[in-house]
N, C-alpha and C positions, 0 to 999 in steps of 0.2 A: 568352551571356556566361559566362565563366569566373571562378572566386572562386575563390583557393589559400587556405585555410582555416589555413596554420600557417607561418608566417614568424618569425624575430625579427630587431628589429633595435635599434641604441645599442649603448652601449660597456656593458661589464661591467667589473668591479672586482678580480679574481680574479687572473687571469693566471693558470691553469692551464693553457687551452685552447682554442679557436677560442669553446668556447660562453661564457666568463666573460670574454673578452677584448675583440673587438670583432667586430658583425654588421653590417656595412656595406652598401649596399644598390646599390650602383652596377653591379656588373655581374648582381645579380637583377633590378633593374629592366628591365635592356636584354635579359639572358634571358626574362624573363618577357613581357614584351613581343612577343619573336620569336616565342614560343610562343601569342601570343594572350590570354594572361592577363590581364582588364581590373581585378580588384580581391583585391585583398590583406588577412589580417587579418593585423595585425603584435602581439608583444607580444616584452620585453624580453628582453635578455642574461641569463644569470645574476648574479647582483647581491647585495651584502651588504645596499643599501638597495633595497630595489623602489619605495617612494614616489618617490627621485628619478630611479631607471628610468624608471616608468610613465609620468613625465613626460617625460625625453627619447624616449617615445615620442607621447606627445600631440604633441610639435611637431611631429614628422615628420607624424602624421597630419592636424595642425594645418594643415600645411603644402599638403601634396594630400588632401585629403574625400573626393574622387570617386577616387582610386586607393586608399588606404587608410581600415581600417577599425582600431583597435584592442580587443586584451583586457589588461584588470589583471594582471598578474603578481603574485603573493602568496607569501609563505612561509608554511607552517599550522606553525610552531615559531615562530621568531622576530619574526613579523608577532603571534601572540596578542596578544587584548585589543584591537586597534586593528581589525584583518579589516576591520568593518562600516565604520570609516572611510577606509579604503584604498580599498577600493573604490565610495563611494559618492562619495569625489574623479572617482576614474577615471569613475563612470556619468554624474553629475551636471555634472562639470565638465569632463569630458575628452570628456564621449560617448562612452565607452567601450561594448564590445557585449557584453561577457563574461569569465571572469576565466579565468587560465591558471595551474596548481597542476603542480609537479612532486616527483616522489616522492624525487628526488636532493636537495631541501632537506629535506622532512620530509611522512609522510603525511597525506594530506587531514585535513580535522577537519570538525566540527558545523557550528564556526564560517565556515567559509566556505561551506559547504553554504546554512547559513541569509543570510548574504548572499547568496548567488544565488538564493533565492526569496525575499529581500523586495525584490531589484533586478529580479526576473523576468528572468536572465540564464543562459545555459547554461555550465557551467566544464569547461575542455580540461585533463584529467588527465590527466596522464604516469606509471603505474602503476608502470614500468621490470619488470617482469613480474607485480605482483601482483595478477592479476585476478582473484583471488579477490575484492576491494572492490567488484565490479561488481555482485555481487549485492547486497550492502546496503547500498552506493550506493541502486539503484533501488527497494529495498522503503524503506526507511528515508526519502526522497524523491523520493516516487512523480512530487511534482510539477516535479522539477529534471531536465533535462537536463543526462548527460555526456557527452561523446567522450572516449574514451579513445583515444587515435593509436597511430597505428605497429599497430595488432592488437593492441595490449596488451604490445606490446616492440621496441624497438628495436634490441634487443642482437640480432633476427634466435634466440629463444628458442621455436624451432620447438611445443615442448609446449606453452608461458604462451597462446602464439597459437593452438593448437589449442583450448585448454578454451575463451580468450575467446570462439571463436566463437557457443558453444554460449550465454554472455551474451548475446547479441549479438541473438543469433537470437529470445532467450526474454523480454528484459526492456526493456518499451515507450518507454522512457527513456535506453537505454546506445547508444551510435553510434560510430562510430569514424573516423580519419582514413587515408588510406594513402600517405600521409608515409613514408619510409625503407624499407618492406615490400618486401621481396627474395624471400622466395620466392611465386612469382606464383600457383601453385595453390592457399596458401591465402587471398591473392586472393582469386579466383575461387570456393572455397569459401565466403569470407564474404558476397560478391554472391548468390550463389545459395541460401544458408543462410537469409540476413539477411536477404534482399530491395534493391535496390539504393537506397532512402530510410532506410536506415540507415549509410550510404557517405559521407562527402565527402574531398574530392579536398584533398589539405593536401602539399605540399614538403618543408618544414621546411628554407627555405631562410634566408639565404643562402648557404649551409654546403652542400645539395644541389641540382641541377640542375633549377630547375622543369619545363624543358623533358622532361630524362630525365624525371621522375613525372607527367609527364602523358601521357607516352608508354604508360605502363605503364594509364591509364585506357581510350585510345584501342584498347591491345590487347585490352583486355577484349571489345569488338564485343558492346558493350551496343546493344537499341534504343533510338533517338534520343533518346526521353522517356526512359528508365533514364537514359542518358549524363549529360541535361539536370540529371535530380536531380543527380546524382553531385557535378556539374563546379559546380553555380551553388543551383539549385533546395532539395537541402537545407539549404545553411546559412543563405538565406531562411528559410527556416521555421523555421529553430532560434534567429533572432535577431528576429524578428516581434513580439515581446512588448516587448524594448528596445527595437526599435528606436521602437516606436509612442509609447511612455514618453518617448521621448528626444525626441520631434517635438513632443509634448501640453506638454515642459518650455521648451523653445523659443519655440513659438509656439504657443498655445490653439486662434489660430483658421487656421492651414496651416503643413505642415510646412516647413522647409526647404525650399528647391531638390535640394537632392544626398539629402535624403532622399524628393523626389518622385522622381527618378531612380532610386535604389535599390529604389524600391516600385513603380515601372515594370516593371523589369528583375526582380523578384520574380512580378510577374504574369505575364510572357513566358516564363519558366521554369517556370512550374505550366500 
């Protein structure tokens, strides 16, 4: 099974740019598709309200369970004060699996940190190069899981992605996605640095070619069980505490169907 760990999708409110505008999903779905891709996490456009985002992305995921998965999209400026109930909509009521922070709104805060250990949820940071946070990110919450994507930059900021590695490598906690990452040796630098269960396989589509970045996984010429982590295997493990939460809020006594399948498909991939 294949999971692309970083998708958005709904309209945004902006109108600067493909990302604040609209993330449509029509011909990602049929790319992704062709490439094999069976499950998706989606979370929102860029957006002045993320509460009414997160929701147009609930429906979508609403809509197909077993193709998509979503994360909370939060602003850590203009969401304060509310954080804990943004996303305790999105966990509780959306099924959401984990919350999505970008540095292009405003930097991480406490408070979202602390919603993601009291929802037991791991949050995808978009650092836009400032990996320095990666360190106390993980001593400051030992017990939260981040990704931080792209290598710590998307802007292709060859130095930002060099020092992440060395996060990467050192602190039990920090993971990354390889979403947009162009230059392929540091790649391959952070497979071999990190260990390849610090990896997951993320697009950041609809914007990029799932197909193209999965290509770039397949030339890695990891063995099978490496690949497996990469491609499915870690983001199981990084969503294993929600998702079990989310099945116990459900139904006490069996989870869902499409969460018996995801926990399937979790076991087949370990």
């Amino acid at each position: 099974m294949i999971v692309d760990c970083h998708c958005h999708a709904g309209k945004g409110d902006g109108l600067t740019g493909p990302w604040d505008t609209s993330a449509a999903l029509d011909a990602y779905v049929r790319r992704a598709d062709e490439a094999g891709i069976a499950h998706t996490v989606l979370f929102a456009a860029f957006h002045s309200d993320y509460a009414a985002a997160n929701r147009q992305v609930a429906a979508i995921v609403r809509r197909h369970p077993d193709r998509f998965s979503g994360f909370a999209f939060v602003d850590a400026a203009r969401d304060r004060g509310r954080i804990g109930t943004l996303v305790g909509e999105a966990v509780e009521q959306h099924g959401f699996l984990g919350i999505k922070v970008h540095r292009h709104d405003a930097r991480i805060s406490r408070e979202i940190c602390e919603a993601a250990r009291r929802y037991q949820v791991p949050v995808l940071y978009d650092v836009m190069g400032e990996v320095w946070v990666a360190d106390l990110l993980a001593t400051e919450y030992p017990d939260v899981e981040f990704i931080i994507p792209h290598l710590g930059s998307f802007a292709d900021d060859w130095r930002a992605q060099l020092a992440f590695i060395d996060h990467l490598a050192r602190r039990r906690n920090i993971f990354t996605d390889t979403s947009g990452v162009r230059r392929f040796d540091l790649l391959e630098r952070a497979v071999r640095r990190a260990g390849p269960r610090k990896v997951l396989f993320g697009s950041d589509g609809p914007w990029l070619h799932p197909g193209v970045e999965l290509a770039k996984i397949r030339a890695l010429k990891l063995p099978a069980a490496d690949e497996r982590d990469v491609l499915a295997g870690n983001w199981f493990r990084l969503v294993a505490r929600a998702r079990a939460e989310r099945a116990i809020r459900r139904s006490p006594a069996a989870p869902p169907s499409s969460a018996r399948r995801l926990g399937a498909s979790a076991a087949h991939v370990r």
